[in-house]
C-alpha positions as CSV (number, residue, x, y, z in Angstrom):
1,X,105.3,13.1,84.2
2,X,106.2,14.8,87.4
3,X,109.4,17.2,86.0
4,X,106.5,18.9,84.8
5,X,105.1,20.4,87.9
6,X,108.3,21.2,88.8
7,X,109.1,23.6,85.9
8,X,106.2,25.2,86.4
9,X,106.5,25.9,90.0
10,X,110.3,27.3,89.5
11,X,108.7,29.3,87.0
12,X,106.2,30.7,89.3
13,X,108.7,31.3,92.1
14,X,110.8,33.7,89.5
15,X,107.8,35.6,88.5
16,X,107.4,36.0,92.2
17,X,110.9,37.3,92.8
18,X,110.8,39.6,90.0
19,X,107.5,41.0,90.9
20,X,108.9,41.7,94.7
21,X,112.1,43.5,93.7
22,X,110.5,45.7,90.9
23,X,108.0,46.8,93.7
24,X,111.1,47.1,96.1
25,X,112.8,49.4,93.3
26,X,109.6,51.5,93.0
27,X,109.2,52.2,96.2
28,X,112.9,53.8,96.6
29,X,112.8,57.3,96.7
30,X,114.8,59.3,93.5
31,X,116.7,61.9,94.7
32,X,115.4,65.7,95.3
33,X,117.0,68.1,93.1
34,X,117.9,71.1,95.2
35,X,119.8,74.5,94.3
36,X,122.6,74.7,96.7
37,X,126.2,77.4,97.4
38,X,129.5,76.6,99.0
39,X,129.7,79.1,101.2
40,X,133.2,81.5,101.7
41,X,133.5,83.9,104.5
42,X,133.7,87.8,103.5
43,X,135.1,91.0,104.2
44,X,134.2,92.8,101.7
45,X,132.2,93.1,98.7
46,X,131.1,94.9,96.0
47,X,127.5,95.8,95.0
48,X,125.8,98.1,92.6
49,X,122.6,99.6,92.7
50,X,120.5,101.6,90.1
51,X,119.4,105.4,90.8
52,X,119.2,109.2,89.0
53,X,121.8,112.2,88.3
54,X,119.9,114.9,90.4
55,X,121.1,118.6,91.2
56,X,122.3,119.6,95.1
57,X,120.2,122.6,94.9
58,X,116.6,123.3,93.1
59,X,113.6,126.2,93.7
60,X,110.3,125.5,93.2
61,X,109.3,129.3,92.5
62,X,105.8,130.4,93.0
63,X,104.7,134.4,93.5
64,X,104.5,136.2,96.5
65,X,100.9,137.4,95.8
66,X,97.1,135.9,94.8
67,X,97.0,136.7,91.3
68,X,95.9,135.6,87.7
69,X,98.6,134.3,85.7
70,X,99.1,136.1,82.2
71,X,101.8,134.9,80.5
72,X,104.7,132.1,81.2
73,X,107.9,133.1,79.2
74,X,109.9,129.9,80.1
75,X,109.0,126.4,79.2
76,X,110.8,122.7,81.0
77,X,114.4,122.7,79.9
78,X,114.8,126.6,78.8
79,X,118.3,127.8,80.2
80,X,117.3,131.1,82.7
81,X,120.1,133.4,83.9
82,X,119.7,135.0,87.2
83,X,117.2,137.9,87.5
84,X,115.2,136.5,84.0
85,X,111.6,136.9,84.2
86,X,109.9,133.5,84.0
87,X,105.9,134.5,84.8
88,X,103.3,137.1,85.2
89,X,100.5,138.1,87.0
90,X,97.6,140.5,86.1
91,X,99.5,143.9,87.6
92,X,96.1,146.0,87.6
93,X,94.7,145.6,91.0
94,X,98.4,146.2,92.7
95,X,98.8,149.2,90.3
96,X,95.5,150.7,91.6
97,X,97.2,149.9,95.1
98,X,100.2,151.7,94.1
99,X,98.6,154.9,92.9
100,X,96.1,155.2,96.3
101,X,99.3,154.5,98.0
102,X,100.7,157.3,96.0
103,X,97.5,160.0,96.7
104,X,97.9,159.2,100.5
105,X,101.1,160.1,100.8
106,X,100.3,163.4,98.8
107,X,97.8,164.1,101.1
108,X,99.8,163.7,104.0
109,X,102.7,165.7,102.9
110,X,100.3,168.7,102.7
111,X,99.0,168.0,105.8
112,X,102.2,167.9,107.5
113,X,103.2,171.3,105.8
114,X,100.1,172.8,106.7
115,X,100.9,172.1,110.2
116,X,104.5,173.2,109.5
117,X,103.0,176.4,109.0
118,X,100.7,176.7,111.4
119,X,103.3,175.5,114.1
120,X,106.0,178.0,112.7
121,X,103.4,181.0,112.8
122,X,102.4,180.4,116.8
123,X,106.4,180.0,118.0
124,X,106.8,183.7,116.2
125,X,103.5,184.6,118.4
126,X,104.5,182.9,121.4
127,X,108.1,184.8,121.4
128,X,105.7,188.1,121.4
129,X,103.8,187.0,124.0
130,X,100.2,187.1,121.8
131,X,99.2,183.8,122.3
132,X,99.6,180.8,124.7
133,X,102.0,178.3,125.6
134,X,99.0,175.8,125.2
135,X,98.2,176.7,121.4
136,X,101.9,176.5,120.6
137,X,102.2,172.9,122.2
138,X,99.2,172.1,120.2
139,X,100.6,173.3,116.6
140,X,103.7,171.1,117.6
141,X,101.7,167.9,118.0
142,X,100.0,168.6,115.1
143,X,103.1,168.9,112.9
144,X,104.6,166.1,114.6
145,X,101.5,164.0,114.2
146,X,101.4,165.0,110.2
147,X,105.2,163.9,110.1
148,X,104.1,160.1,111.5
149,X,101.7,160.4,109.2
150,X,103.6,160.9,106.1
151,X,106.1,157.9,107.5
152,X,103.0,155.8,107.4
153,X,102.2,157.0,103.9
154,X,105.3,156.8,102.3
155,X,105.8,153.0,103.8
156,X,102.6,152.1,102.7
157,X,103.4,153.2,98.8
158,X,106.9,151.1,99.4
159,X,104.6,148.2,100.5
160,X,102.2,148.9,97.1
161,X,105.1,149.0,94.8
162,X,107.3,145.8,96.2
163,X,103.8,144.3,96.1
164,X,103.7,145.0,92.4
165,X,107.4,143.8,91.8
166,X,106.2,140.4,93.1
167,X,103.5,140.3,90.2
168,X,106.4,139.3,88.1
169,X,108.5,135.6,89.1
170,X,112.1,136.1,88.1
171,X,115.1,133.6,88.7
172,X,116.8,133.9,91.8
173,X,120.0,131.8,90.3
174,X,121.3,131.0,86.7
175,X,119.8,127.2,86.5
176,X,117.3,124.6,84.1
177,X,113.6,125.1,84.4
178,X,112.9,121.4,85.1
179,X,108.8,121.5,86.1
180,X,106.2,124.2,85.5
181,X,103.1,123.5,87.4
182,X,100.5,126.4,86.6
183,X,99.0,127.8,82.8
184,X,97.9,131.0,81.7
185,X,94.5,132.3,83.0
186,X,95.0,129.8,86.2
187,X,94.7,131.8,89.9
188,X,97.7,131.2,91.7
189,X,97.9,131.7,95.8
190,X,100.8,132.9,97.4
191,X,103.9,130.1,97.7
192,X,101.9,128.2,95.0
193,X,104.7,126.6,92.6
194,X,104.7,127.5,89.4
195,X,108.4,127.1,88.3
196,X,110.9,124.5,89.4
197,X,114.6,125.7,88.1
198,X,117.5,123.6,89.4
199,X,120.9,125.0,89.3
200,X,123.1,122.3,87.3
201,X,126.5,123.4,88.3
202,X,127.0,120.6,90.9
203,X,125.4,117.8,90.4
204,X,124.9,114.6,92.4
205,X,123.6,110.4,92.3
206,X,121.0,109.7,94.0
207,X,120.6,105.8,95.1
208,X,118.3,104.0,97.4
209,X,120.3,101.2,99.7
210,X,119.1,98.3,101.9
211,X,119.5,99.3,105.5
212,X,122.2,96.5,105.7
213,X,124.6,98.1,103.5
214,X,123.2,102.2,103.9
215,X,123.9,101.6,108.1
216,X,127.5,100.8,107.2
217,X,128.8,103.4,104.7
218,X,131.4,105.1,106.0
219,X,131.4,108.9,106.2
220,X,132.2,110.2,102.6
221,X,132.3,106.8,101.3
222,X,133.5,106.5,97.9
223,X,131.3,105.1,95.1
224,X,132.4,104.6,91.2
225,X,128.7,105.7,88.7
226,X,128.6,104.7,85.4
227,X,126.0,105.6,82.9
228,X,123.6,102.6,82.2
229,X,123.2,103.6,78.7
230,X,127.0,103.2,78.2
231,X,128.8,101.7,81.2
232,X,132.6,103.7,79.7
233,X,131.5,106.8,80.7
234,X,131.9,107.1,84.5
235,X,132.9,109.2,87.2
236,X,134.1,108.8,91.0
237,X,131.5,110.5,94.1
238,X,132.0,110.4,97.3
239,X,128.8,110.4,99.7
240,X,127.3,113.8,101.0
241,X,124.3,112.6,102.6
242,X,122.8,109.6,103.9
243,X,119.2,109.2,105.5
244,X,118.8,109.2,108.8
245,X,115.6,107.2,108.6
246,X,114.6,104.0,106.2
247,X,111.6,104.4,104.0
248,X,108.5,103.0,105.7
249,X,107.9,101.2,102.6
250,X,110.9,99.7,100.9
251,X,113.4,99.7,103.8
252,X,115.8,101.2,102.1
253,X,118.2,104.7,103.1
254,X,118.4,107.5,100.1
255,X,122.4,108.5,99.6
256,X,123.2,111.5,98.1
257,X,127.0,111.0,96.0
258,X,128.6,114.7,95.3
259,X,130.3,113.7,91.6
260,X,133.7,114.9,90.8
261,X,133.8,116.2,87.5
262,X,130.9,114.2,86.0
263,X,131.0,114.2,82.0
264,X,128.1,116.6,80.1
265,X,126.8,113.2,79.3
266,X,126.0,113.1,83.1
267,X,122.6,114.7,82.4
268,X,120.0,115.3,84.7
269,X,117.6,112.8,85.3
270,X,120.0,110.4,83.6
271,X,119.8,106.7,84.8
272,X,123.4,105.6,86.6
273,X,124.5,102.5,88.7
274,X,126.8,103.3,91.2
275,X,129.2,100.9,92.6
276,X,130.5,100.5,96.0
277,X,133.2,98.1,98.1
278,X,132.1,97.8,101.5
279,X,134.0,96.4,104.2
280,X,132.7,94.5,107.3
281,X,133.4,91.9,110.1
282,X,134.0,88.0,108.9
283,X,131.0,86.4,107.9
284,X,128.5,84.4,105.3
285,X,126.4,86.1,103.2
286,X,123.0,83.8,102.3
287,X,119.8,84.3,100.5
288,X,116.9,84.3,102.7
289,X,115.3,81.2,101.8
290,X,118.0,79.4,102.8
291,X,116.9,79.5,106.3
292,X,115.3,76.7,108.3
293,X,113.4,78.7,111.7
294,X,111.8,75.6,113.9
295,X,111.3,75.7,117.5
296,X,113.1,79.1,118.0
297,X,116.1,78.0,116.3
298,X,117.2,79.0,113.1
299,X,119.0,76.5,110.8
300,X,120.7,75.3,107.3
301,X,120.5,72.5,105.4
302,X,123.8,70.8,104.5
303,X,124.7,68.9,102.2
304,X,127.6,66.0,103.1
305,X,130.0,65.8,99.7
306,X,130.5,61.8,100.1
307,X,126.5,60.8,100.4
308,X,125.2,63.6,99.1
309,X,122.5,63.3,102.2
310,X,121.5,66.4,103.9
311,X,121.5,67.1,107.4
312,X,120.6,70.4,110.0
313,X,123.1,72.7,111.0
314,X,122.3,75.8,113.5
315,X,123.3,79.0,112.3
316,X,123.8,82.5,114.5
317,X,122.3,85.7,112.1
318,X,123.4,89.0,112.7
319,X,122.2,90.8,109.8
320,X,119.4,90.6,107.2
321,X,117.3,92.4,104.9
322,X,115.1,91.7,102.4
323,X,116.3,88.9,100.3
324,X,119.8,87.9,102.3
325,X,121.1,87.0,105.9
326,X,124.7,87.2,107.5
327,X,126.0,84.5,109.3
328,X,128.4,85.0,111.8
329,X,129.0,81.2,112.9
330,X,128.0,78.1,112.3
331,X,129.5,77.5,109.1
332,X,132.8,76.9,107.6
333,X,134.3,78.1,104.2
334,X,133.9,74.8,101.2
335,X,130.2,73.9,103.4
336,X,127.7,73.2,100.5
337,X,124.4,75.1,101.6
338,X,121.0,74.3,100.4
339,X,119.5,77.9,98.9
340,X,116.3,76.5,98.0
341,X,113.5,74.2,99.2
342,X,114.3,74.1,102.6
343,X,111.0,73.5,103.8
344,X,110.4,70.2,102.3
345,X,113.7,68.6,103.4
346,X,114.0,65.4,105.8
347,X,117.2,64.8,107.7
348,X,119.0,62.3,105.7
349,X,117.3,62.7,102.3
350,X,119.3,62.0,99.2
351,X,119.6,65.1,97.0
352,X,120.7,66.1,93.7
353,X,122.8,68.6,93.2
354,X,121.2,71.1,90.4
355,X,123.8,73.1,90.1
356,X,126.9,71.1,89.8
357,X,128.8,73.7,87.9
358,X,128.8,75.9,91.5
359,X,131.0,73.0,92.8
C-alpha cells in the first residue's frame, strides 16, 4: 500500500515544476519591435521639393485718379499688347476740368495782350516824354505779370488733360492679365488695383526650402524642374534669388530659379518639383525622433547586431530642422539606429527589428 503515496506525491512535485516554469516563461519580456536605419555618412544628396512656374516681372495696374469704373475690356487670361486699353473711368468731371482749364487760359491770354498793348502804347509815350517813367514801369509789370499768368494757365490745362488720359488704364508692357480686382460701377481710389498683367517672356520656379538646405545653396545653384503632371517634360534653372529671411511660420527660405528655355507646357501657375544635389561637410543625416535629449545630453539608441540589445550612444548635432538632424560624430557608417520609439527604450532591452529588409 505505500507505492501509492509515492505516486501521488511525484505527481504533485511535476505539477509544481510545470506550474513554476510556465510562470517563469510568462514573465519574460517579448521583444520590442522598433523601426531602425544603418546609418552612412554623406556629402551630398539630392532632394526635391514641390512649388509654381511664376513670371520675373508682374503690374498690378490701378488708375491714377478717384473715379467710377465704366467698362473693363480685358478679362483673366486675355493676351494685352503694350499701350491696349484695359479699363475706364467716368471721363465727365475731368472733362469739365479740362474745359475750365481751357477758359482760363483764354482769359489770361487776353489779359496778357491787353497789357501787351497798354505796355507798348506808354514806351511810344515815354520816348516823347508825355508821360512818366513810373506809368511805363507799371504797364511792364503788368504785361509781365499777364505772361506768368498765362504760364499758370496753360500748365494747369496740361495738368486737366493728363488728368483725363489717366481716366483710361492701358498696358504698360505686352503681358497675360492674370487677376482683375474691381467691376463696373465700383469707385476706385488712386493706386487701387484693378489689373494684374504679368509679362510671360521669362519665366521662373518658385520653391520654398528648409533653412537647412536654403542657407547652403550656392550662388546660382543649379536645380533640374519637372512638370508634376508629366515628370518627361523638364527643364534646367539656375537660382536668381534666395530669401534673406525664413518665413515666421513655416521656417522655410522662397528661391526664385530663372528657367532656361522652359517648354510652352511650362505654363504659369503650373505645379513643378524641382530637384537639387547639394553638397556639404561629412556627416549623418537622422529623422528627428531619433533623438534621445536627457540631462543636457543628446543621445541614440543603438542597436548591437549579435544580441540585438540596445544601448545609448552620445551624438554631437550641428544642423536640424523640422523633421531631421545632422550628426557630425558619434556614429560610424553600418551603426543600426533606432528611428522610432526612443522614449520608451531601457538600456539593454531586447528589440525586434521591424524592418529587416533595411538591413
Amino acid at each position: 500500500m505505500k507505492p501509492v503515496p509515492l505516486s501521488l506525491a511525484a505527481l504533485g512535485m511535476m505539477a509544481l515544476l510545470a506550474a513554476c516554469q510556465e510562470e517563469h516563461h510568462a514573465e519574460a519580456p517579448a521583444p520590442r519591435p522598433v523601426l531602425t536605419v544603418v546609418v552612412a555618412p554623406q556629402t551630398a544628396r539630392t532632394v526635391g521639393f514641390a512649388g509654381t512656374v511664376e513670371p520675373r516681372y508682374k503690374s498690378d495696374l490701378g488708375f491714377r485718379v478717384l473715379g467710377r469704373v465704366i467698362s473693363r475690356d480685358v478679362n483673366v487670361s486675355d493676351v494685352v499688347r503694350k499701350g491696349q486699353r484695359l479699363a475706364t473711368l467716368d471721363p465727365v468731371a475731368y472733362q469739365l476740368a479740362v474745359r475750365s482749364a481751357q477758359a482760363d487760359l483764354a482769359s489770361a491770354t487776353a489779359r496778357l495782350e491787353n497789357a501787351a498793348s497798354t505796355e507798348a502804347r506808354q514806351r511810344t509815350l515815354l520816348q516823347q516824354n508825355i508821360t512818366t517813367q513810373a506809368q511805363y514801369d507799371a504797364a511792364k509789370q503788368a504785361r509781365e505779370s499777364a505772361e506768368a499768368g498765362v504760364t499758370s494757365a496753360r500748365a494747369n490745362l496740361d495738368k486737366a488733360e493728363e488728368q483725363l488720359g489717366y481716366a483710361e488704364l492701358r498696358a504698360d508692357s505686352d503681358g497675360v492679365v492674370t487677376a482683375t480686382a474691381a467691376e463696373l460701377g465700383q469707385v476706385v481710389q488712386p493706386g487701387q488695383a484693378v489689373v494684374s498683367v504679368a509679362r510671360p517672356e521669362i519665366r521662373e520656379a518658385v520653391v520654398d526650402l528648409p533653412e537647412s538646405i536654403g542657407r547652403d545653396l550656392r550662388p546660382e545653384a543649379r536645380f533640374d524642374v519637372a512638370l508634376q503632371l508629366d515628370p518627361s517634360v523638364r527643364a534646367a534653372g539656375s537660382v536668381r534669388e534666395i530669401a534673406p529671411q525664413a518665413d515666421p511660420a513655416t521656417r522655410t527660405l522662397r528661391v526664385r530659379i530663372t528657367l532656361d528655355n522652359p517648354p510652352k507646357s511650362f505654363r504659369l501657375g503650373t505645379t513643378i518639383t524641382a530637384t537639387v544635389t547639394t553638397f556639404t561637410a561629412p556627416g549623418i543625416e537622422l529623422p528627428i525622433s531619433a533623438l534621445l535629449e536627457r540631462d543636457g545630453k543628446t543621445m541614440v539608441w543603438v542597436v548591437d547586431p549579435a544580441t540585438r540589445t540596445v544601448s545609448t550612444r552620445d551624438v554631437t548635432i550641428v544642423a536640424r530642422d523640422g523633421s531631421s538632424v545632422w550628426v557630425l560624430n558619434g556614429l560610424t557608417r553600418g551603426t543600426r539606429v533606432v528611428t522610432a520609439g526612443a522614449n520608451s527604450l531601457t538600456p539593454n532591452q531586447t528589440v525586434k527589428i521591424a524592418d529587416e529588409s533595411s538591413q
